[in-house]
PyMOL Python script that loads the backbone (N, CA, C, O; Angstrom):
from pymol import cmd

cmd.read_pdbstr("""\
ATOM      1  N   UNK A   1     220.854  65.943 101.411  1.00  0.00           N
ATOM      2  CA  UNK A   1     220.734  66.399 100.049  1.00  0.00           C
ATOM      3  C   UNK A   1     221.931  65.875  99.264  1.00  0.00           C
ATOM      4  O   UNK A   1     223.106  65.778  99.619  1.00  0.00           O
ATOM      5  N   UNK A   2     221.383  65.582  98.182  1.00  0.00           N
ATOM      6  CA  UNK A   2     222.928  64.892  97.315  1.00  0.00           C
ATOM      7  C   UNK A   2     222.688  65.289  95.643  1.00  0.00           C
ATOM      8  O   UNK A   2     221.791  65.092  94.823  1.00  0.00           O
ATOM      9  N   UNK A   3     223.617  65.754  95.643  1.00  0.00           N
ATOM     10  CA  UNK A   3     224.325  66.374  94.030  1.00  0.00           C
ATOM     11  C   UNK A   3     224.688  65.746  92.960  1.00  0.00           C
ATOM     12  O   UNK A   3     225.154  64.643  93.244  1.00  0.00           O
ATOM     13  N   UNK A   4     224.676  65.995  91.725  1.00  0.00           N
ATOM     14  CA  UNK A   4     225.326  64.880  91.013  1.00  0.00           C
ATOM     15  C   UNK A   4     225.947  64.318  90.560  1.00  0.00           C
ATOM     16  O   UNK A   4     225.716  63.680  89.533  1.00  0.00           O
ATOM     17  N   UNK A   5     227.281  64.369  91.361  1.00  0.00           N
ATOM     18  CA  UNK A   5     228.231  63.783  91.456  1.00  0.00           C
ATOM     19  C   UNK A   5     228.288  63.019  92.810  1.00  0.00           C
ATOM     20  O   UNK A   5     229.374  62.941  93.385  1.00  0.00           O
ATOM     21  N   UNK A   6     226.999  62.362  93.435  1.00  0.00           N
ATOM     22  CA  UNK A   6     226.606  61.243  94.785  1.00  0.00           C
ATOM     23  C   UNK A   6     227.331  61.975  95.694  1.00  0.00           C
ATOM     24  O   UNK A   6     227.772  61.203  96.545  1.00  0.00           O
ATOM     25  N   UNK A   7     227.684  63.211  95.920  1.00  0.00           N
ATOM     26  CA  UNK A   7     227.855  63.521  97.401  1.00  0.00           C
ATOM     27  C   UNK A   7     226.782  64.172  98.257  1.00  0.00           C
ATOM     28  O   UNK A   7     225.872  64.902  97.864  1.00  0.00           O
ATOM     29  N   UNK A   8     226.975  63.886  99.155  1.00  0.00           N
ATOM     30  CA  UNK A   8     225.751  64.172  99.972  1.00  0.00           C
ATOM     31  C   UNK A   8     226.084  65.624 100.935  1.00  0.00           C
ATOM     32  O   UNK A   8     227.257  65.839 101.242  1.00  0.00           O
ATOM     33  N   UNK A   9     225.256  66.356 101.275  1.00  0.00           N
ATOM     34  CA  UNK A   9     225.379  67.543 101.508  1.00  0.00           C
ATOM     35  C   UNK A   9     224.576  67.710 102.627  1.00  0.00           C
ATOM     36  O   UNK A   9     223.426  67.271 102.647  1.00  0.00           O
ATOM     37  N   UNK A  10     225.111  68.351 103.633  1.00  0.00           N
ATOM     38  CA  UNK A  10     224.323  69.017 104.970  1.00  0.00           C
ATOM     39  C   UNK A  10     224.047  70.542 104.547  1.00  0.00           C
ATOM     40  O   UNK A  10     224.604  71.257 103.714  1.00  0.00           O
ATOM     41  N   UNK A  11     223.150  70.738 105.292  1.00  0.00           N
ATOM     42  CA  UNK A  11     222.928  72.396 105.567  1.00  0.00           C
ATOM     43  C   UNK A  11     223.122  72.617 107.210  1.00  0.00           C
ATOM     44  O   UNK A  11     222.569  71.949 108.083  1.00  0.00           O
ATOM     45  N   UNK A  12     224.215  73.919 107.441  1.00  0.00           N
ATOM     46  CA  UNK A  12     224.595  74.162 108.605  1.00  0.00           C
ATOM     47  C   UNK A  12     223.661  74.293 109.237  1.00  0.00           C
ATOM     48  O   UNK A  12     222.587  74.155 108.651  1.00  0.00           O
ATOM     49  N   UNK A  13     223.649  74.636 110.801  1.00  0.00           N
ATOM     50  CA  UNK A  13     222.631  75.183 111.681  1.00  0.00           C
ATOM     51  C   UNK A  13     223.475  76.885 111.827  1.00  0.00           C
ATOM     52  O   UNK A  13     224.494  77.356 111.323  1.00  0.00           O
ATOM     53  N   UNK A  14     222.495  77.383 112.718  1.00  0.00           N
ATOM     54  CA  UNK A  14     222.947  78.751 112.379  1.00  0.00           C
ATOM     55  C   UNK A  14     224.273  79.170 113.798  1.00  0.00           C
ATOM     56  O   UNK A  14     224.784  80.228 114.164  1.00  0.00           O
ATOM     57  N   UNK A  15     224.420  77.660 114.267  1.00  0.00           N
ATOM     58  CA  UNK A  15     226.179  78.278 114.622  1.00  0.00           C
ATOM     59  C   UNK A  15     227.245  77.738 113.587  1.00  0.00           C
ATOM     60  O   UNK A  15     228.475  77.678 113.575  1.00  0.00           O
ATOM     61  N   UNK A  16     226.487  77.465 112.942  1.00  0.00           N
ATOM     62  CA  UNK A  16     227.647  77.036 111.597  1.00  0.00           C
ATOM     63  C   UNK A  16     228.077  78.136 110.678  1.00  0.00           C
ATOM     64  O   UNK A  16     227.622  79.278 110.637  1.00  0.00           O
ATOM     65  N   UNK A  17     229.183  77.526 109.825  1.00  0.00           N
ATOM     66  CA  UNK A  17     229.298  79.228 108.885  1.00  0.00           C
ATOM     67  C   UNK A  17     228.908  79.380 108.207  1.00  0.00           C
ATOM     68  O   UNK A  17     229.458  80.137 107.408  1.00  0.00           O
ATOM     69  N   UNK A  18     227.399  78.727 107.830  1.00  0.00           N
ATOM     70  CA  UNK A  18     226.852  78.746 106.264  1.00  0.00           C
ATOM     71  C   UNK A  18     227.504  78.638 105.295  1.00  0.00           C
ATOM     72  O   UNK A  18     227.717  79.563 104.511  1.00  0.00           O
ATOM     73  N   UNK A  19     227.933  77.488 105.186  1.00  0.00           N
ATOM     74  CA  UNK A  19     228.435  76.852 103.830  1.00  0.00           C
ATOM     75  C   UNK A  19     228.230  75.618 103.793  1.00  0.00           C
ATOM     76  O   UNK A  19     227.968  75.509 104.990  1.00  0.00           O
ATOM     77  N   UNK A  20     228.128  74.546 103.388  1.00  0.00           N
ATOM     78  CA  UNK A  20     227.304  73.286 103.473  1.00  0.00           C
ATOM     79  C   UNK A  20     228.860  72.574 102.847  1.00  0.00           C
ATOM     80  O   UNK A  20     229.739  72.775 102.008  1.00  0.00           O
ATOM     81  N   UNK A  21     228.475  71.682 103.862  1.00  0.00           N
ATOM     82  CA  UNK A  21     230.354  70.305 103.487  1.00  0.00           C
ATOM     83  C   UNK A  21     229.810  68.773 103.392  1.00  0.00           C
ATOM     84  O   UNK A  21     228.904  68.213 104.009  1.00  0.00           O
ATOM     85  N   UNK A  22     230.611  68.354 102.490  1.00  0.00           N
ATOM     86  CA  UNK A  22     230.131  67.121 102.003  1.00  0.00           C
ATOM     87  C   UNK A  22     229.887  66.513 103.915  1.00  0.00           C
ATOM     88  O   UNK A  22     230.345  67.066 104.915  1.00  0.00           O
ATOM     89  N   UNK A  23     229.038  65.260 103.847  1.00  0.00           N
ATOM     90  CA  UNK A  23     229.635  64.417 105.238  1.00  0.00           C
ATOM     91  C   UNK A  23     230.456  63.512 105.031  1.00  0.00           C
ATOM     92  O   UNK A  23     230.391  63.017 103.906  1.00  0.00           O
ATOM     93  N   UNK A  24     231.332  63.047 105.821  1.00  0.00           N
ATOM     94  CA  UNK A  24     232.077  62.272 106.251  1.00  0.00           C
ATOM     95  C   UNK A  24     231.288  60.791 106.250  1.00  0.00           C
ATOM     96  O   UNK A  24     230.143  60.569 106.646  1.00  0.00           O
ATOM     97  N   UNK A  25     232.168  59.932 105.733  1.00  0.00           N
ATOM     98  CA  UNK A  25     231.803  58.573 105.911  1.00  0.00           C
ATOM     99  C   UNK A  25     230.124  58.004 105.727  1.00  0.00           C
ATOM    100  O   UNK A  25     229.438  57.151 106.290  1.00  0.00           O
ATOM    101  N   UNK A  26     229.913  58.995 104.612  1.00  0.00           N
ATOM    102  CA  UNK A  26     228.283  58.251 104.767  1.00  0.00           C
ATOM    103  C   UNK A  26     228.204  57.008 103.394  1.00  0.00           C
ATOM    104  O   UNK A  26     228.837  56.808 102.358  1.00  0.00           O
ATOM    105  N   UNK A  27     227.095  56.401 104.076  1.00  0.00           N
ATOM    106  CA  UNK A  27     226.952  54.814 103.191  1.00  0.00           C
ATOM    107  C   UNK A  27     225.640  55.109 102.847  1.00  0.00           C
ATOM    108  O   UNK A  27     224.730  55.197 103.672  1.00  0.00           O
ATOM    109  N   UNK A  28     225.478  55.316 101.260  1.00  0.00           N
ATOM    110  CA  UNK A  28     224.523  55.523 100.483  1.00  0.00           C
ATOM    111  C   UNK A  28     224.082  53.673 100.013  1.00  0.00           C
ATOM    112  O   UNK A  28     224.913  52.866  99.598  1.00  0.00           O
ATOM    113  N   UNK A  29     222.669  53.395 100.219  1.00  0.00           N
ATOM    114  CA  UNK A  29     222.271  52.359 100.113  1.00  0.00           C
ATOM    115  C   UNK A  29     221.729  51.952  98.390  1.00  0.00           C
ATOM    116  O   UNK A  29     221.102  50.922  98.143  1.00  0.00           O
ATOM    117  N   UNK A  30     222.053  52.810  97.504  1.00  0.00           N
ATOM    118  CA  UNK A  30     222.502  52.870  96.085  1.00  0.00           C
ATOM    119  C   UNK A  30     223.732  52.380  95.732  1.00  0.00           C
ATOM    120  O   UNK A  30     224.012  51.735  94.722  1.00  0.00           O
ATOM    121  N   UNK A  31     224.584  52.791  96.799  1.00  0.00           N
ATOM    122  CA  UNK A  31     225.961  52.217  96.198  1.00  0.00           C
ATOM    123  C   UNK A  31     226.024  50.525  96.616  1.00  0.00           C
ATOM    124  O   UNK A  31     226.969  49.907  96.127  1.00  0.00           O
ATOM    125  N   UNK A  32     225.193  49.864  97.374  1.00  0.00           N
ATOM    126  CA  UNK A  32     225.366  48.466  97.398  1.00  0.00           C
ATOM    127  C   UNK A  32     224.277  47.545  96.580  1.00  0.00           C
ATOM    128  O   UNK A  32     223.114  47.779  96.251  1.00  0.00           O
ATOM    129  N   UNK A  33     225.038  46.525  96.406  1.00  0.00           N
ATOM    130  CA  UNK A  33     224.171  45.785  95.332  1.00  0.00           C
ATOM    131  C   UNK A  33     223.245  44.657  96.062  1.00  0.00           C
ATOM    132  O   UNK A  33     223.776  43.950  96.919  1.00  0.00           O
ATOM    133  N   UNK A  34     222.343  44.540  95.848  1.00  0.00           N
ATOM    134  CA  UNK A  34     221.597  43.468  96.600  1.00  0.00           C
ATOM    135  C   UNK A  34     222.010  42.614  97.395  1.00  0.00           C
ATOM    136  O   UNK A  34     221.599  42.447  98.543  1.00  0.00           O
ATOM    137  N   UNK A  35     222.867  42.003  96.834  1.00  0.00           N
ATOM    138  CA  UNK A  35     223.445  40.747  97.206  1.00  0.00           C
ATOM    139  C   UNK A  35     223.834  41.196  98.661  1.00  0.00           C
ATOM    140  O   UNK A  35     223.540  40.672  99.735  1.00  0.00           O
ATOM    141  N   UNK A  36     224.728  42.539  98.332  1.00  0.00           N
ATOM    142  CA  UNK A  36     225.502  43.133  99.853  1.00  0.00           C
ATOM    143  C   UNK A  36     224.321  43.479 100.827  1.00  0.00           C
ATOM    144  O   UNK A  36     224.320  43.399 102.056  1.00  0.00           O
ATOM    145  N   UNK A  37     223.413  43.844 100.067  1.00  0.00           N
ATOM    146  CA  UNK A  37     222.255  44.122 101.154  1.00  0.00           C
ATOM    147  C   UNK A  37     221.227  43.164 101.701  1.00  0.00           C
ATOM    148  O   UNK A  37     220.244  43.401 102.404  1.00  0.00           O
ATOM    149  N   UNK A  38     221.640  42.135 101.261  1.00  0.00           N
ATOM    150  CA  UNK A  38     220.831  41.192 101.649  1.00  0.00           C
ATOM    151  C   UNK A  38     222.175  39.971 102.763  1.00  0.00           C
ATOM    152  O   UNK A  38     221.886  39.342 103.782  1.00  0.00           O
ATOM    153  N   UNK A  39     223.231  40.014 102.221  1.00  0.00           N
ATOM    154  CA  UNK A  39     224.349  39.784 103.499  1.00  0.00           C
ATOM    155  C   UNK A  39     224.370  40.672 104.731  1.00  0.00           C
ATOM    156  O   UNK A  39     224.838  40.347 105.822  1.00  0.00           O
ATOM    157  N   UNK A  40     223.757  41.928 104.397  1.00  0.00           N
ATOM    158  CA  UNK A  40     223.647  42.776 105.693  1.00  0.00           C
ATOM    159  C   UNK A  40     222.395  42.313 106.378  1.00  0.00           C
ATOM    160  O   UNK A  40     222.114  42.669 107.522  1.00  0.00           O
ATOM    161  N   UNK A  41     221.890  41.773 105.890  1.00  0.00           N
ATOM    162  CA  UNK A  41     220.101  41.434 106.457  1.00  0.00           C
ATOM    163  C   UNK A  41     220.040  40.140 107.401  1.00  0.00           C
ATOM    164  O   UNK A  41     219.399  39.734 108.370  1.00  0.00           O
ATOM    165  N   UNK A  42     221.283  39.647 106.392  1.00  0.00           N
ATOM    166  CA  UNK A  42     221.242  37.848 106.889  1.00  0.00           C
ATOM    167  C   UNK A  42     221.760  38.327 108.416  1.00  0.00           C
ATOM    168  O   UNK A  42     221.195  38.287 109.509  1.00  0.00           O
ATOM    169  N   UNK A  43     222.747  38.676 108.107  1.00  0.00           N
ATOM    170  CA  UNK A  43     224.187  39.102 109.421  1.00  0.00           C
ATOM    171  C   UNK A  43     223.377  39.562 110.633  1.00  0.00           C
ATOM    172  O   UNK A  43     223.396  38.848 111.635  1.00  0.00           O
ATOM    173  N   UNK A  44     222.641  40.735 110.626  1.00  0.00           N
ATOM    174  CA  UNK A  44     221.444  41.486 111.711  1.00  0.00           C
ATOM    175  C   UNK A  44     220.766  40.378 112.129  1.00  0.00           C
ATOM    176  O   UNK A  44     220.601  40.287 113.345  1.00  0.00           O
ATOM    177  N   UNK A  45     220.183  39.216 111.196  1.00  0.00           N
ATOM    178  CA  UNK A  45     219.189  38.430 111.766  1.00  0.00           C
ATOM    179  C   UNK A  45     219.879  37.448 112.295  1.00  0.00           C
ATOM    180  O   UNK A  45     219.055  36.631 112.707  1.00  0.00           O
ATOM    181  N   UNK A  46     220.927  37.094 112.502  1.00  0.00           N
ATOM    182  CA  UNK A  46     221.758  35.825 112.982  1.00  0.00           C
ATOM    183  C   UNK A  46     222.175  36.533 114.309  1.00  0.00           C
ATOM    184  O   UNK A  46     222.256  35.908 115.366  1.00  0.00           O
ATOM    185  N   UNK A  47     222.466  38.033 114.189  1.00  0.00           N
ATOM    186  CA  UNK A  47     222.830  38.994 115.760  1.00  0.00           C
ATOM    187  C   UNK A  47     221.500  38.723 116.400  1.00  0.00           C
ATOM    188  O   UNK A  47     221.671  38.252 117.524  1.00  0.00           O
ATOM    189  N   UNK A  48     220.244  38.854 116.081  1.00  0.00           N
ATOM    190  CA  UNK A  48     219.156  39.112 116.707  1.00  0.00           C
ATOM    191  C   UNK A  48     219.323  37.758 117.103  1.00  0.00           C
ATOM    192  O   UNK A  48     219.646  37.646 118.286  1.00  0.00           O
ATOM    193  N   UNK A  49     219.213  36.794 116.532  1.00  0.00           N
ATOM    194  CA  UNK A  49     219.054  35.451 116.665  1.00  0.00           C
ATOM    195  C   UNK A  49     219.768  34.726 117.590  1.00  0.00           C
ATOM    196  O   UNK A  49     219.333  33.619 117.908  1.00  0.00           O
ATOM    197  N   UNK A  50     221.014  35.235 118.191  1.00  0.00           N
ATOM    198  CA  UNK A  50     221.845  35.458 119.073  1.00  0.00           C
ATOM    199  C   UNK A  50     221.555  35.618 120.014  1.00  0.00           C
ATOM    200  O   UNK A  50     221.766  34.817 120.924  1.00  0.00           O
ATOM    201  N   UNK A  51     220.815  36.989 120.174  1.00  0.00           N
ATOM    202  CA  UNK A  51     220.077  37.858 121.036  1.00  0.00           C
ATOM    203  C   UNK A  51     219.301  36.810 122.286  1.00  0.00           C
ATOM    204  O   UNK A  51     219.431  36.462 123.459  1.00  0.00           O
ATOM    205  N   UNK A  52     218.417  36.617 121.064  1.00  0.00           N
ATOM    206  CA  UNK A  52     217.554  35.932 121.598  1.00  0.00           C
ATOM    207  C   UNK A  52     217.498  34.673 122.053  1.00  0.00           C
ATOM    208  O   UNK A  52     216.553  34.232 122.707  1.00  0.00           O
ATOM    209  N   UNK A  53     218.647  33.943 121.686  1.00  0.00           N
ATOM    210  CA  UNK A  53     219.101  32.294 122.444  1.00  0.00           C
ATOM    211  C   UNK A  53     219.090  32.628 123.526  1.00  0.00           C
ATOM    212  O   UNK A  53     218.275  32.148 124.313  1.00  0.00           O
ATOM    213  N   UNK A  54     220.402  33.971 124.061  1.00  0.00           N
ATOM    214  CA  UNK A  54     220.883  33.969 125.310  1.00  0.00           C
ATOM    215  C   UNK A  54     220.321  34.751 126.076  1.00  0.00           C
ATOM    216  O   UNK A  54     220.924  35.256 127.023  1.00  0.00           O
ATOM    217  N   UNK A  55     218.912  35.025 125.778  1.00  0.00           N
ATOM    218  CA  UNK A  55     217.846  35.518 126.493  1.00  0.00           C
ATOM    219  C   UNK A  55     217.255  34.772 127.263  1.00  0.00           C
ATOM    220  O   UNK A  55     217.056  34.874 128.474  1.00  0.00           O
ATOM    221  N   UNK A  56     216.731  33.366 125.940  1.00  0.00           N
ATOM    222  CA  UNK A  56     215.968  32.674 126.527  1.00  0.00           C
ATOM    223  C   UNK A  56     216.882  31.419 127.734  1.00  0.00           C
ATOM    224  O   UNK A  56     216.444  30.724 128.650  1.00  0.00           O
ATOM    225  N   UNK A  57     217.999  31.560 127.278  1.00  0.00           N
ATOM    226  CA  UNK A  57     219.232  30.490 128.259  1.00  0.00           C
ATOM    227  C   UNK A  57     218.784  31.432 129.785  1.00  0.00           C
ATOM    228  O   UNK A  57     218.309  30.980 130.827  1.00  0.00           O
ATOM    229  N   UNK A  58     219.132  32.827 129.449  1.00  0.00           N
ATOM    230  CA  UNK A  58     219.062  33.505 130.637  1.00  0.00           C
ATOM    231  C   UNK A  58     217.689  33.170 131.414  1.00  0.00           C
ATOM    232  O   UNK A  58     217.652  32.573 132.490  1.00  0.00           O
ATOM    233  N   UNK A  59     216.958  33.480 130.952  1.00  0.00           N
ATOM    234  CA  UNK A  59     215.120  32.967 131.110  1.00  0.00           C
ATOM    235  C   UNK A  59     215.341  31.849 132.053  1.00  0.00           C
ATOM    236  O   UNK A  59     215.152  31.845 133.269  1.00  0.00           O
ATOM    237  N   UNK A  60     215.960  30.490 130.958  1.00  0.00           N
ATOM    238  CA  UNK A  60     215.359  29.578 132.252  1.00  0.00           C
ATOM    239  C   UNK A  60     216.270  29.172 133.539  1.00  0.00           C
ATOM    240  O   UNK A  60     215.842  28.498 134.476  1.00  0.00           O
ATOM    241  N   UNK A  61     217.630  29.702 133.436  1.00  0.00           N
ATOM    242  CA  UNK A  61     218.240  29.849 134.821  1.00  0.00           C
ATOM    243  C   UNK A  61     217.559  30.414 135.216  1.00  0.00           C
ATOM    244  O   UNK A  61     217.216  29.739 136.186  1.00  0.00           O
ATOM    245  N   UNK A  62     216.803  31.563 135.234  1.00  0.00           N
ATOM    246  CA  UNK A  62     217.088  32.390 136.806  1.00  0.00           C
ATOM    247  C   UNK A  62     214.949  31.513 137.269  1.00  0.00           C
ATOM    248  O   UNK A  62     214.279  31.722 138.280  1.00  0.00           O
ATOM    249  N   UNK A  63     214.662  30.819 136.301  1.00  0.00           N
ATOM    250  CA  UNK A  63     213.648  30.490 136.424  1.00  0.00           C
ATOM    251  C   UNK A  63     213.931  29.137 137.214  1.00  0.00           C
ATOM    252  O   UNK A  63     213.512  29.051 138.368  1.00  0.00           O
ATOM    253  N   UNK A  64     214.701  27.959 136.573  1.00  0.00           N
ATOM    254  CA  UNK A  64     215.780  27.458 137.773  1.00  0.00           C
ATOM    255  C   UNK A  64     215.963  27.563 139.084  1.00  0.00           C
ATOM    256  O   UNK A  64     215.587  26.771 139.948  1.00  0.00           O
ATOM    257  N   UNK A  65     216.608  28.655 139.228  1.00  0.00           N
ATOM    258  CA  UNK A  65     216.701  29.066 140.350  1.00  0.00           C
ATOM    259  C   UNK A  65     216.008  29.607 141.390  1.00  0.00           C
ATOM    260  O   UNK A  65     216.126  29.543 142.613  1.00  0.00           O
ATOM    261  N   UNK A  66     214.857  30.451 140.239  1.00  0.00           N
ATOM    262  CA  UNK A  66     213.350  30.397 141.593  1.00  0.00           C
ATOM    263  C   UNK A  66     212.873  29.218 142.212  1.00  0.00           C
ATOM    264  O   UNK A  66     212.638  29.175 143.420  1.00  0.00           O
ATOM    265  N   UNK A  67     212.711  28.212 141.411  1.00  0.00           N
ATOM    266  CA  UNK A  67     212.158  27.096 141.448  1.00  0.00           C
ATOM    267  C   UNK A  67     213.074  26.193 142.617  1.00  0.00           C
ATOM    268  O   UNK A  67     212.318  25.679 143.441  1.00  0.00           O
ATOM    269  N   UNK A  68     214.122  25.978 142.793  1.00  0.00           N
ATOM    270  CA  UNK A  68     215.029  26.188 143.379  1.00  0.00           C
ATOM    271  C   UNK A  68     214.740  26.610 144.967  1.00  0.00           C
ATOM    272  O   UNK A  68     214.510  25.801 145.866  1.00  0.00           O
ATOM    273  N   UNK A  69     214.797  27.923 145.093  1.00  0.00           N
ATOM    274  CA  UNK A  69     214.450  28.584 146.275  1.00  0.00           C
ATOM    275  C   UNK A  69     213.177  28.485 146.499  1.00  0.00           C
ATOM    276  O   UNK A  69     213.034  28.832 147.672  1.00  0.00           O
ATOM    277  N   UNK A  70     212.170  28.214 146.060  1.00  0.00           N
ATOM    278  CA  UNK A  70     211.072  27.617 146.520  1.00  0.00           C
ATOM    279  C   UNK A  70     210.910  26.564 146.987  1.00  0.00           C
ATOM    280  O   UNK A  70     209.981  26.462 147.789  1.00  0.00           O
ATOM    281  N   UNK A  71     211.763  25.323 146.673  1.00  0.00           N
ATOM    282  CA  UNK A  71     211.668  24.160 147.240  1.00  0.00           C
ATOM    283  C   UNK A  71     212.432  24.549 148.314  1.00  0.00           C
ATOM    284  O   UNK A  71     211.841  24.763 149.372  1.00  0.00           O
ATOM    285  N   UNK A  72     213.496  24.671 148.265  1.00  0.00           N
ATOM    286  CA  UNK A  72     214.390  25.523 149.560  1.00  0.00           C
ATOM    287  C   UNK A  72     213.257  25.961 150.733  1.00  0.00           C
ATOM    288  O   UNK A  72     213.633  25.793 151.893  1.00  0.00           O
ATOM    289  N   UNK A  73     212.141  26.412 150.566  1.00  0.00           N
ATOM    290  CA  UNK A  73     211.388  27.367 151.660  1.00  0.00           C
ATOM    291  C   UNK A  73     210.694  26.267 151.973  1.00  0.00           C
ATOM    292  O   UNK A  73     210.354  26.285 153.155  1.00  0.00           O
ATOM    293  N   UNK A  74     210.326  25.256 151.349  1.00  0.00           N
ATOM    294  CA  UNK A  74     209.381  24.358 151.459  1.00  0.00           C
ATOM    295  C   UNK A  74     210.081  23.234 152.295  1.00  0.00           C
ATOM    296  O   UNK A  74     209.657  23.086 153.441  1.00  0.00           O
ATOM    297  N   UNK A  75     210.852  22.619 151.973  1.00  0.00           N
ATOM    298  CA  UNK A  75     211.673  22.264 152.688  1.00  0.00           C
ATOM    299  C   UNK A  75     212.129  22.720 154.242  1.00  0.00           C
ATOM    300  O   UNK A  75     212.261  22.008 155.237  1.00  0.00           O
ATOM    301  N   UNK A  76     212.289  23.921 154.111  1.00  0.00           N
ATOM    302  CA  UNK A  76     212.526  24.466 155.389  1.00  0.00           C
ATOM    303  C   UNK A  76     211.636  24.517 156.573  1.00  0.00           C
ATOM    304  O   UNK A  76     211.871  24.431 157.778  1.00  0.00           O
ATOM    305  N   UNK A  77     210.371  24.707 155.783  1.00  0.00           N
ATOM    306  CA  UNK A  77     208.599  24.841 156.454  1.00  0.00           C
ATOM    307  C   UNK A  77     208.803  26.673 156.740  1.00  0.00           C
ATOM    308  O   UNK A  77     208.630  27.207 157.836  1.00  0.00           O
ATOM    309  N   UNK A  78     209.099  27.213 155.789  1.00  0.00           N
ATOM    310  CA  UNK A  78     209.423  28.836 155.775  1.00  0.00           C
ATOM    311  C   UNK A  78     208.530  29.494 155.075  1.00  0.00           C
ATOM    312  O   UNK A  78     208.617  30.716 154.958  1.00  0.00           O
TER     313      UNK A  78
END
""", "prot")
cmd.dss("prot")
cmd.show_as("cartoon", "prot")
cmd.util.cbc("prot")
cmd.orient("prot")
């Protein structure tokens, strides 16, 4: 819940003392301007993008390496 002066407001649970306190450190997506939110978009998709190189690097080692130990057995007559 937020007031109008942009602070944002909890409501306790009932081990709380019933009184409601601003939160701490919150990032209202009003206070950034496109631009910032669209540098946050780029940034996530370059992490994902990341992600997913060293997925697929991972992928074809260990695929490699089956391939690998299969000739290994074949070789062996195993």
């Amino acid at each position: 819940m937020q007031d109008s002066t942009g602070i944002c407001w909890r409501k306790m649970d009932s081990w709380g003392d019933d009184v409601a306190k601003p939160r701490q450190n919150t990032l209202l997506t009003n206070e950034l301007s496109s631009l910032d939110l669209a540098k946050i978009g780029l940034t996530l998709n370059v992490i994902g993008d990341l992600f997913g190189y060293f997925s697929i690097i991972k992928a074809e080692e260990e695929l490699q390496s089956l391939e690998e130990e299969r000739r290994s057995r074949e070789a062996s007559g195993t």
